[in-house]
N, C-alpha and C positions, 0 to 999 in steps of 0.2 A: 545781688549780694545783700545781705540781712545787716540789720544796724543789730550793731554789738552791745547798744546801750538797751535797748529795746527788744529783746530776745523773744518776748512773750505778751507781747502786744501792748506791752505795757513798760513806761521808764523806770528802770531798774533806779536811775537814782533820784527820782524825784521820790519815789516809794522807800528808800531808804531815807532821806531829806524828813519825808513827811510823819516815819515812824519815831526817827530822834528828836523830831519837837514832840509828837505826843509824851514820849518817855521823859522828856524835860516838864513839859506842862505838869504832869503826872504825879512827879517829884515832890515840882513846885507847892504842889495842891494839898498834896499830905506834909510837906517839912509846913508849909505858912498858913495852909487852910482854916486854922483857928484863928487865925488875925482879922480874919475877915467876919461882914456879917452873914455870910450864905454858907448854906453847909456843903463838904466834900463834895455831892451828888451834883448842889446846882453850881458848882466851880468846875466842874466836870462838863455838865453839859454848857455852858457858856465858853468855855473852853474850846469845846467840840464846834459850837455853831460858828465862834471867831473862826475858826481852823478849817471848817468849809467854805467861808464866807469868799477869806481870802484865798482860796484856790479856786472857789467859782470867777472870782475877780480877775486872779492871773490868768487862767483859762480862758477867759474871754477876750481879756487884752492881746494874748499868743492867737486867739482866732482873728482880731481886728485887724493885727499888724501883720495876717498874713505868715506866721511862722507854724500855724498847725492848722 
């Protein structure tokens, strides 16, 4: 039997999960990006690296404990 969450080798809601924080970050970046000292580009990419960072993290914690 096929996991219904998983259809396509891949978790349908962690890929929705992981597209509404980009869309948030996103947001964030153009409403407050001027507040900051770094421009749009590099709130984007440090954005991007946190947003890996912490999925390589969870990822490996889910391989440690044994759940993937």
């Amino acid at each position: 039997m096929t996991d219904f969450g998983n259809p396509a080798g891949f978790d349908i809601a962690t890929v929705l999960t992981g597209s509404g924080l980009t869309l948030l970050l996103s947001a964030a970046i153009v409403r407050y990006g001027e507040q900051f000292q770094f421009s749009q580009a590099e709130l984007y990419g440090i954005g991007g690296i946190a947003l890996v960072g912490l999925g390589v993290v969870f990822g490996i914690a889910l391989v440690l404990s044994g759940l993937r």
